[in-house]
DRENSETOR-204328 format. One record per residue (C-alpha): residue number from 1; residue in three letters; x, y, z. Coordinates in pm, 1 decimal. Example, Ala and Ser with C-alpha at 12.3 -4.5 7.8 and 13.67 -1.06 7.14 Angstrom:
DRENSETOR-204328
- n; res; px; py; pz
- 1; ala; 1230.0; -450.0; 780.0
- 2; ser; 1367.0; -106.0; 714.0
end
This chain:
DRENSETOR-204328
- n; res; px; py; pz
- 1; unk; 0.0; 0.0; 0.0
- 2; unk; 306.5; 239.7; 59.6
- 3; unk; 421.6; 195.0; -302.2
- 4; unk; 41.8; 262.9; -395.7
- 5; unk; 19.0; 590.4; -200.8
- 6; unk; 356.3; 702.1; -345.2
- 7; unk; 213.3; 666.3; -685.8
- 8; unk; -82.9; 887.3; -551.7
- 9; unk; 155.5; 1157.5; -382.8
- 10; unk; 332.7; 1197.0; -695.0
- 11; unk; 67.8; 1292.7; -910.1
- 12; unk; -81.5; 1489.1; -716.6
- 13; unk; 269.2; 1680.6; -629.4
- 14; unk; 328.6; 1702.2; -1013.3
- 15; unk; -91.5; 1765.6; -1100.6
- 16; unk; -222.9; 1939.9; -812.8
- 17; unk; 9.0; 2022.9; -555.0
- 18; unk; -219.6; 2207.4; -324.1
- 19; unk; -365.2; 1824.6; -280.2
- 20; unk; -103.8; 1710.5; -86.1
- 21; unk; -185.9; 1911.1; 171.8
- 22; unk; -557.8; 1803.2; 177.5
- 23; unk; -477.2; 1384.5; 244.3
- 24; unk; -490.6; 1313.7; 635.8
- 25; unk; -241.6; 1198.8; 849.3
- 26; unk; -243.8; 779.8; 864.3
- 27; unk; -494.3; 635.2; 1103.3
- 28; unk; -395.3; 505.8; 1396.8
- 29; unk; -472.6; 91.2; 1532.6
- 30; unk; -684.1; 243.5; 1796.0
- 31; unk; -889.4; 402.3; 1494.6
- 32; unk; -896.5; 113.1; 1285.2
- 33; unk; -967.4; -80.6; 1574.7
- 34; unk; -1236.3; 134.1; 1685.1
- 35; unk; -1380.3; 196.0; 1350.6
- 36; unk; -1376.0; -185.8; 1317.6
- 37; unk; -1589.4; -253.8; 1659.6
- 38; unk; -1826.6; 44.8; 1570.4
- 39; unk; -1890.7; -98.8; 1212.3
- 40; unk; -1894.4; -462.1; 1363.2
- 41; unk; -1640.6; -597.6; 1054.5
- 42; unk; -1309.6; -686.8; 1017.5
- 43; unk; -1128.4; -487.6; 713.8
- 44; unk; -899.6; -675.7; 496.8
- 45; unk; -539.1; -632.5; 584.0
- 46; unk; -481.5; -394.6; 248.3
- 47; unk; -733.9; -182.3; 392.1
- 48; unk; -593.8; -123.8; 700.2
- 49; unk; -291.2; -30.2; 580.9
- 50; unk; -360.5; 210.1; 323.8
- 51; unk; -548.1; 359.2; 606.3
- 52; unk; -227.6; 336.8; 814.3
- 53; unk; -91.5; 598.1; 569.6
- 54; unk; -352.9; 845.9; 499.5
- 55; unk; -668.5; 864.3; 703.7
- 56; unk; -917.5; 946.0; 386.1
- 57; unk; -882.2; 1316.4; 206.5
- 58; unk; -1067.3; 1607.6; 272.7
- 59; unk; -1366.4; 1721.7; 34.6
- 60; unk; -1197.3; 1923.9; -159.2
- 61; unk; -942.5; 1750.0; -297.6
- 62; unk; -1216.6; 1474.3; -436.0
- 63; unk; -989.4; 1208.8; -505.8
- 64; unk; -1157.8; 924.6; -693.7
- 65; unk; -1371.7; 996.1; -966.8
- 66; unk; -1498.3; 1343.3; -834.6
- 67; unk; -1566.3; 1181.0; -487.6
- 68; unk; -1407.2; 1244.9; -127.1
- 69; unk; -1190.8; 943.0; -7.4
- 70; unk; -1378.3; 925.4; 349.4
- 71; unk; -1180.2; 923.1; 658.1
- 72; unk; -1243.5; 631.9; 847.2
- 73; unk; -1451.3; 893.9; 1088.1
- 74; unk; -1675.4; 1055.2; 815.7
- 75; unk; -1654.2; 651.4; 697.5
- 76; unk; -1858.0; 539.5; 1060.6
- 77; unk; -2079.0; 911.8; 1001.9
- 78; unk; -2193.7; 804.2; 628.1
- 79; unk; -2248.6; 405.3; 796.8
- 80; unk; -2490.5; 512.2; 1079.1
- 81; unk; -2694.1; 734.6; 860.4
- 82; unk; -2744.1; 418.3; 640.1
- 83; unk; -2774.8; 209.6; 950.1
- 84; unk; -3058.3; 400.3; 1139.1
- 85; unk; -3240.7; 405.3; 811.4
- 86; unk; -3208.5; 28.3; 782.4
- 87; unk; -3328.4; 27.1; 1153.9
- 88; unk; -3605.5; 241.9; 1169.5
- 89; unk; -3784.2; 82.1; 841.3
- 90; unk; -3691.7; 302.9; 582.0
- 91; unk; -3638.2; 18.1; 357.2
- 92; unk; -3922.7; -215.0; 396.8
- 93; unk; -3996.2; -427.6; 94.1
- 94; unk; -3725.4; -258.5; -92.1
- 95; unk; -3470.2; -428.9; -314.3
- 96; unk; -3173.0; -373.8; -540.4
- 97; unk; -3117.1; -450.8; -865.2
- 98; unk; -2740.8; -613.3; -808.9
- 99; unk; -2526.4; -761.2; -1035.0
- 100; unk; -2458.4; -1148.2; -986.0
- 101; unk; -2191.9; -1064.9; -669.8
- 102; unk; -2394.1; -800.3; -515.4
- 103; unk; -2681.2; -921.2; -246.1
- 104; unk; -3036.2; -766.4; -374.5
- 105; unk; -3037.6; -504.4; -42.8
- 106; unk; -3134.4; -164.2; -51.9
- 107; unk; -2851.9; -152.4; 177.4
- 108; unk; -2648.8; -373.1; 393.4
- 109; unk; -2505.3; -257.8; 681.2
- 110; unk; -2161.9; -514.1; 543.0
- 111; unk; -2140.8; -251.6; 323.4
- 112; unk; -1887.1; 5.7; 420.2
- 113; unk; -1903.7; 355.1; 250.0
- 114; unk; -1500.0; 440.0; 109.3
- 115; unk; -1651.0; 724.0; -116.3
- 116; unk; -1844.7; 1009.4; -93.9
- 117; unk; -2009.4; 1270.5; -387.9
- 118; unk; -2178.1; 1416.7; -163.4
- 119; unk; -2527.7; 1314.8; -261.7
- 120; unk; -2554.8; 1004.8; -108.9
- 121; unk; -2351.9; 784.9; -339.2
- 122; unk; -2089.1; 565.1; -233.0
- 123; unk; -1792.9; 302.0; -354.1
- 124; unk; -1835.5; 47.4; -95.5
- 125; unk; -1581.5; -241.0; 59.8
- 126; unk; -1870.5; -489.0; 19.1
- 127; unk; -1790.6; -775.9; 320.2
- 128; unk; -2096.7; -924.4; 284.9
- 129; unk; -2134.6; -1076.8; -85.8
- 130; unk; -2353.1; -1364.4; -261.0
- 131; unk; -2150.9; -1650.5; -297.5
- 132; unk; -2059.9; -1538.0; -667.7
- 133; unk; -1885.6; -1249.5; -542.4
- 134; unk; -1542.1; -1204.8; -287.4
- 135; unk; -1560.0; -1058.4; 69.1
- 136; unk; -1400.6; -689.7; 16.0
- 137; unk; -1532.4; -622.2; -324.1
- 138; unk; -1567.6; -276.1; -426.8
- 139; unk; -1935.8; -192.9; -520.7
- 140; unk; -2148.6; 117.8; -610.1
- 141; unk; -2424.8; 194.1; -473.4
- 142; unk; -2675.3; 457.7; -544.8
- 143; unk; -2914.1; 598.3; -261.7
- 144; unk; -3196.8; 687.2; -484.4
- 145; unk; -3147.9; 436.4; -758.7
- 146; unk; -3178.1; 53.4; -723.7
- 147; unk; -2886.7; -43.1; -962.8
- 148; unk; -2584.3; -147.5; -739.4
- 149; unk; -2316.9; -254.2; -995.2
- 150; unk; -1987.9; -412.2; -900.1
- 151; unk; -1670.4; -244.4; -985.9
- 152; unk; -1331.2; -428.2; -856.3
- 153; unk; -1291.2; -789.8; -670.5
- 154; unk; -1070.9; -606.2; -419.4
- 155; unk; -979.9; -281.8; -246.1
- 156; unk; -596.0; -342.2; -330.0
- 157; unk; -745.0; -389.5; -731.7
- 158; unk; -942.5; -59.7; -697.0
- 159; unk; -679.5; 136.1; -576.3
- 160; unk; -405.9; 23.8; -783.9
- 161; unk; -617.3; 102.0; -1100.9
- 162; unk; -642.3; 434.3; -972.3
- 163; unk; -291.3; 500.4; -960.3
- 164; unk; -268.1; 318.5; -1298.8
- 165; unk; -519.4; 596.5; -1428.7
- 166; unk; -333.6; 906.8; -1291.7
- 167; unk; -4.6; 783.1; -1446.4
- 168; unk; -110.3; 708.0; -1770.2
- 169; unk; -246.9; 1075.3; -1768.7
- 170; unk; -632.9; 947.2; -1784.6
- 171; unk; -742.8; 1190.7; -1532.5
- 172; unk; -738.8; 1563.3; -1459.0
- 173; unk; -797.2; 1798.0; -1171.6
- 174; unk; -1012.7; 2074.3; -1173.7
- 175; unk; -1175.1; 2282.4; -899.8
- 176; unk; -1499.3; 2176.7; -1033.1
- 177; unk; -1465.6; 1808.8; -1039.4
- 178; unk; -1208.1; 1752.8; -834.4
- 179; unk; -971.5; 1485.0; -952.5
- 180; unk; -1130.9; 1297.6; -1232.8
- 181; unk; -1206.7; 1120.8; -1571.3
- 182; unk; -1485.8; 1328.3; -1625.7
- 183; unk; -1334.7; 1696.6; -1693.4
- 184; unk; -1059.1; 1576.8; -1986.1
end
């Protein structure tokens, strides 16, 4: 995961400088630990250790695709707003349209926000999936649309394409979109 975030850091000090300065400081066990117990799951070891080295990004510098990388706080903020909807009956009767990996939810509370675009779409670390799928897939789920589609079989495959995208010059910041495919 170092070599991963060095990829990261270097586009960012060649692309956007000012980004840098908008990663956090690495989580600490306590957090992980903590955010772990909270969630009730266990994150996959490449997960924890990106975390390790950067704590999530702030807003602004809209890492992925447009979207905030959470911090594992705003990561446990984003979960119980899902969560207390689940609980109170907000999604009663309601399913998904998944792909084959995906379980047919509205929302599963084994699936962990990573993203944020501020509407109330997320990438998720899916540790909950059908038997077609692997634990720690990377999903997307939409809050006001039923298609959930799946997007990598891993967290270490969703990051590493990332950083395979920003070298191979596929994506461009801009204050408007943030860091992304979209604005090239």
């Amino acid at each position: 995961m170092k070599e991963i975030w060095q990829r990261i850091e270097k586009w960012l000090a060649e692309n956007y400088p000012e980004g840098l300065e908008q990663l956090n400081k690495g989580a600490s066990d306590e957090l992980i630990k903590q955010t772990e117990d909270f969630l009730s799951v266990e994150f996959p070891k490449d997960f924890k250790e990106f975390y390790r080295i950067h704590n999530g990004g702030t807003w602004e510098l809209a890492l992925i695709d447009g979207w905030e990388l959470l911090s594992l706080e705003e990561m446990q903020s984003q979960w119980k707003v899902w969560k207390e909807l689940l609980d109170g009956g907000e999604f009663e009767g309601m399913k998904s349209e998944p792909e084959s990996e995906i379980r047919d939810d509205w929302w599963n509370e084994k699936w962990i926000p990573i993203t944020h675009n501020g509407g109330g779409d997320h990438d998720c670390l899916d540790l909950f999936p059908t038997d077609e799928g692997d634990v720690g897939q990377i999903i997307k789920m939409w809050h006001d649309w039923e298609q959930r589609s799946w997007e990598f079989p891993s967290f270490r495959k969703w990051i590493t394409t990332f950083a395979d995208e920003l070298e191979a010059g596929l994506c461009k910041y801009s204050k408007e979109y943030g860091i992304s495919k979209e604005n090239e």
